[in-house]
N, C-alpha and C positions, 0 to 999 in steps of 0.2 A: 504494500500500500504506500502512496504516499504520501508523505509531511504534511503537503497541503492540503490532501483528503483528508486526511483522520482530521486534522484544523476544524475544518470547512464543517463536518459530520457531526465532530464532537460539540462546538460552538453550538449549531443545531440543536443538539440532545439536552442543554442545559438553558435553552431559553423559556420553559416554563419555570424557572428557577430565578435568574438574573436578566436584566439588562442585556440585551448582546454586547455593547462594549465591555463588559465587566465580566460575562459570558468566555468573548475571545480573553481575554487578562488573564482569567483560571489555566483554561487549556494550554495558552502557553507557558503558564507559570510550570505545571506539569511535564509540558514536552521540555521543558529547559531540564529539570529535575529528572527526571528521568532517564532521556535522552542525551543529555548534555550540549544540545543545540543554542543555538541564538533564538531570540525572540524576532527575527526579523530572519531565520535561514529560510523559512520555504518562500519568498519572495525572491530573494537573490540568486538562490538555488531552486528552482521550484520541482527539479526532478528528482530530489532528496527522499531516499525512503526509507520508511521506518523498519529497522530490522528486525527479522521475524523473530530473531529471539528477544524483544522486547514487545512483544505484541500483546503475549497474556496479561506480561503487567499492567501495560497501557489500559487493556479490557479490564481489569481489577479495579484500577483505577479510577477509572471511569464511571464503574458502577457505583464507587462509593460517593464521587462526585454527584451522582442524578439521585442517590438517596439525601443529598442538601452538605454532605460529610463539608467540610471547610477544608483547601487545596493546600494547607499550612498542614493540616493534618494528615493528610493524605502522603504528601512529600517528607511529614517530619520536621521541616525548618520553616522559618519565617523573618523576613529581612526585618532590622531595627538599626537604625543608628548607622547604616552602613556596613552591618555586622550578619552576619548567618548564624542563629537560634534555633537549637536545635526544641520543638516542640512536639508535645501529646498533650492526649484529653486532660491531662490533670493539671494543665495551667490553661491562662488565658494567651490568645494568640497577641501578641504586640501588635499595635492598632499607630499607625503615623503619626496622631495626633500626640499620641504620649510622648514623643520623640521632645516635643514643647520641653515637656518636664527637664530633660537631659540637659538641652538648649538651655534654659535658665539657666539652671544648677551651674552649668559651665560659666556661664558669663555673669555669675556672681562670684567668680573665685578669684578678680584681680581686688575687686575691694576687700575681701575677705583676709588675702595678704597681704594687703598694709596693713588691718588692723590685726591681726596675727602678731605684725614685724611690732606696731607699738607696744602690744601686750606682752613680748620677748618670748613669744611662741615662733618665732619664724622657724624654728632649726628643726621643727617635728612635721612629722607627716600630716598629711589633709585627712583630718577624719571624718566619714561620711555617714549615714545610718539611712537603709533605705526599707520603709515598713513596706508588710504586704508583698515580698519582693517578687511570688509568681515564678517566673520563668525564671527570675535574676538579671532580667534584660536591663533595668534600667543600672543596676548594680553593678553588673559588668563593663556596660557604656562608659560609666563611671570611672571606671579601674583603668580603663584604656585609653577615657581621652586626658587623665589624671596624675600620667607616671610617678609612683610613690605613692600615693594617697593611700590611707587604708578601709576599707570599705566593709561595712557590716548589712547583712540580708538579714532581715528576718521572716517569717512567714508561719501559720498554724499548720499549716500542710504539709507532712513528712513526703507525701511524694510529689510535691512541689516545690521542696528544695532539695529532693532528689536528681530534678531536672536540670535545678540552679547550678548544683555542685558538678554534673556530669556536663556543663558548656564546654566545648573541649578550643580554647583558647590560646593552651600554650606555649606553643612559637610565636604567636602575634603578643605574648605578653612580655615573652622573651625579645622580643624585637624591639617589644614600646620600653623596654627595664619597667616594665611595671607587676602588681603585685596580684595574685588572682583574691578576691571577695572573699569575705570567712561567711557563710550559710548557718544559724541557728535557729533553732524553732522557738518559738514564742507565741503567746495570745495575747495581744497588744490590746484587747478588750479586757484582759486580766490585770487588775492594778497590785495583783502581787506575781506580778512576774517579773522579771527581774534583766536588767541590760549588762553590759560590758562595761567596767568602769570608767570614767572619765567624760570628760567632755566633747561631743560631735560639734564641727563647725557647718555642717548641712544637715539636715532632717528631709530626707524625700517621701512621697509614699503617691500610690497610685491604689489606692481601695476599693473594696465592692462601693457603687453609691446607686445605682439603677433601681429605683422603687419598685418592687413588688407590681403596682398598677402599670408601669409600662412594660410589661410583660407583652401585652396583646399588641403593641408596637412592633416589635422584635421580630426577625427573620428565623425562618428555623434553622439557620446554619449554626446563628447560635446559640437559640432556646436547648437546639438536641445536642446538641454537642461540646458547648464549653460551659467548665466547670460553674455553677448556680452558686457556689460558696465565694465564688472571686466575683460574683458578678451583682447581685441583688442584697438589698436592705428593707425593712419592714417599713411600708406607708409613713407609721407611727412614731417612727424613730429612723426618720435620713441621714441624719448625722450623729451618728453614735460612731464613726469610724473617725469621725472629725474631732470629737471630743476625745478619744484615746490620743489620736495624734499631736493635740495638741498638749494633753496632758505629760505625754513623751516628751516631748519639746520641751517646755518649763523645766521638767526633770532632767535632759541632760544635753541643751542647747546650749553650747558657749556663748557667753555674752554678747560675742560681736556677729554669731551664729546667725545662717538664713535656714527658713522653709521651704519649701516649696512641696503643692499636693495635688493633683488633678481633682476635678470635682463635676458636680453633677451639674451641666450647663443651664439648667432650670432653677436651680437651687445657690448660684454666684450671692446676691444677698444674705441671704442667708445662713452660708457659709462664712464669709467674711464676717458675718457681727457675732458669729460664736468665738472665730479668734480676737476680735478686739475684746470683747468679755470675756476671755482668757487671760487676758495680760499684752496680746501683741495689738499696740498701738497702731503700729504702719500695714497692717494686714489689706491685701489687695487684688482684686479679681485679674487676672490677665487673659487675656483674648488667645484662640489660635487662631494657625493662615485659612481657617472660614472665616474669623472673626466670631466665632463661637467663646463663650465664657468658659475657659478649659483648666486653668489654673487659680489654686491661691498661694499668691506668695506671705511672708511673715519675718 
């Protein structure tokens, strides 16, 4: 068969599912993974075919595709940050948006070190704490675009930071002289659980915040298939992941220390004035490139 066919076929098969642009986006996220093709080879090459000892998988594949399966899962990885994540069902897939989060974090690390250098901390490493860590993606990002920094995950999910710890990174860390992330488990909803000593100069996190009622909103790629524990909060209580996180904060945020935490893009007010009733004065919604309410900074 070829290239352009299975394309052209597959695209077809899953347009009672998606969009066709979004449709084509999957298939070829697959034929890349799979095949090890370009996203652009049956055009250039249109006589390119698919070898028949990749055929079953392709059909495998496929099928899991038209059952709504998510093409991250299917392949196992999911791009973030410019990086290859390796994912299963037991985290969330990294979503672009989150990438925000990193983005921050990063370009709040030159003011961070001058006030560092005043407080005669210069000489130690960048300590980061990233709740909720999932996959460990943003945690990792971290570690990579941070050389030295030391970087703490945490997560309630044993096979979630199963996933974290099994990133397989290290030549690229070796390359950056940078450090890989330390992964512990924790219930960060638990006020007797207990951190790592000393003081963080960043608090990250990316938490369930999705209500309960926007459930019937949701696609089934990933009602059926990504984890419900990283994903949804009770009507009643939206920010109860907000209140631990900031409770974390107060507890072991260095004075000159930033937050930063994705949030429920419906829910930016509301958000924001639990942390100023916490104690963070400058606490602030920030926009992502929709212009969506995607972050609060602190």
């Amino acid at each position: 068969m070829l290239l352009k066919d299975f394309i052209n076929e597959s695209v077809a098969s899953l347009r009672d599912l998606y969009p066709e642009k979004e449709a084509r986006s999957i298939v070829l996220m697959l034929c890349e993974a799979v095949l090890g093709v370009q996203r652009y080879t049956h055009l250039i090459e249109p006589q390119t075919e698919v070898p028949a000892s990749r055929e079953a998988v392709l059909s495998e594949a496929m099928e899991r595709l038209r059952a709504a399966e998510p093409v991250q899962y299917v392949t196992g990885v999911a791009s973030f940050c410019g990086h290859d994540f390796r994912v299963t069902k037991d985290v969330l897939i990294p979503r672009p948006e989150t990438e925000c989060l990193v983005q921050e974090a990063c370009a709040a690390v030159e003011a961070l070190e001058r006030m560092r250098l005043a407080a005669g901390r210069a000489g130690e490493p960048l300590r980061i704490l990233d709740l909720c860590t999932g996959s460990g993606c943003v945690a990792w990002s971290m570690a990579l675009a941070l050389p030295g920094a030391r970087v703490t995950g945490v997560d309630v999910s044993e096979e979630a930071l199963a996933v974290a710890r099994g990133q397989e990174f290290g030549r690229t860390l070796r390359r950056a002289g940078a450090r890989a992330p330390e992964f512990i488990r924790m219930d960060i909803l638990d006020p007797g659980a207990s951190l790592p000593e000393g003081a963080f100069d960043l608090v990250l996190s990316n938490p369930p915040y999705i209500l309960e009622s926007q459930k019937a909103a949701m696609r089934r790629n990933v009602l059926d298939y990504e984890p419900a524990l990283a994903l949804f909060v009770p009507d009643e209580d939206p920010l109860l992941f907000y209140r631990a996180i900031a409770r974390w904060s107060k507890h072991c945020l260095a004075p000159w220390g930033r937050g930063f935490a994705e949030i429920n893009e419906d829910l930016g007010p509301q958000t924001r004035a639990l942390f100023i009733a916490e104690g963070f004065s400058r606490a602030a919604v920030r926009k992502d490139f929709f212009g969506k309410n995607r972050l609060i900074s602190y």
